[in-house]
C-alpha positions as CSV (number, residue, x, y, z in Angstrom):
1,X,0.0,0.0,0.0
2,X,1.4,3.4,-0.7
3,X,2.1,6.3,1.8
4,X,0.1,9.1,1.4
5,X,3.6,10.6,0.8
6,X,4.3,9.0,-1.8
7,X,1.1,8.9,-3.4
8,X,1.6,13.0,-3.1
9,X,4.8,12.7,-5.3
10,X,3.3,10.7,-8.1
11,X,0.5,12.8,-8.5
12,X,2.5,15.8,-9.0
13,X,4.9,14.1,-11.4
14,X,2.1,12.9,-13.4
15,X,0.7,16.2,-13.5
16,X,3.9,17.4,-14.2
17,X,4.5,15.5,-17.0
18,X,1.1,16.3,-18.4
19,X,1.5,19.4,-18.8
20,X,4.6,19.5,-20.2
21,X,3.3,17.2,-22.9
22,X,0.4,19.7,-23.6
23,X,2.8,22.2,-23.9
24,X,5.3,21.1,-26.1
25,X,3.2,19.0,-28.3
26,X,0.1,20.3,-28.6
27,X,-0.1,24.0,-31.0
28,X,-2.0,26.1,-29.4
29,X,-2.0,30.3,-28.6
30,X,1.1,31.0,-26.0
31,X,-1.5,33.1,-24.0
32,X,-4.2,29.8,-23.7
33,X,-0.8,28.0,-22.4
34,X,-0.2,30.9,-19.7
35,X,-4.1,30.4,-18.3
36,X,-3.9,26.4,-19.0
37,X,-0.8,26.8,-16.6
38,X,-1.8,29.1,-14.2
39,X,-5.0,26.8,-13.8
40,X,-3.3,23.8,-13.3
41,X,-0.6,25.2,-10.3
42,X,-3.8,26.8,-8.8
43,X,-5.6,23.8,-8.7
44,X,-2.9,21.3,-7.9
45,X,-1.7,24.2,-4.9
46,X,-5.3,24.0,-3.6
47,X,-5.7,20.0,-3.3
48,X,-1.9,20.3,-1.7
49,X,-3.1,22.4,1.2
50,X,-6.0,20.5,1.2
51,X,-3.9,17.5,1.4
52,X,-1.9,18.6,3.9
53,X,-5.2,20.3,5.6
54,X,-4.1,23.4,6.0
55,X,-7.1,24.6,3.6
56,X,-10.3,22.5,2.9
57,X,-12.5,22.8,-0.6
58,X,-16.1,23.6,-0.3
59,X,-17.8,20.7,-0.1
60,X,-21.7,20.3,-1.8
């Protein structure tokens, strides 16, 4: 079973290599890469300090 460590550190390296796929292979407008960017550190920074539960989403 995998520590929640651990678990942490593939995630971001799968994300991480995600989007450096998108950018580098797929053509698009460098400004739609800036916001597809900034999107993605905002969102993976959020479910971090959720993670870590120093901030909690809103729930439904």
């Amino acid at each position: 079973m995998m520590t929640p460590l651990i678990h942490v550190v593939l995630v971001l390296i799968v994300v991480g290599v995600l989007l450096w796929l998108v950018n580098n292979f797929i053509p698009m407008a460098s400004s739609i890469k800036s916001i597809l960017n900034a999107v993605v550190v905002i969102v993976v920074v959020l479910w971090l300090l959720s993670f870590f539960g120093i901030f909690t989403l809103p729930s439904r």
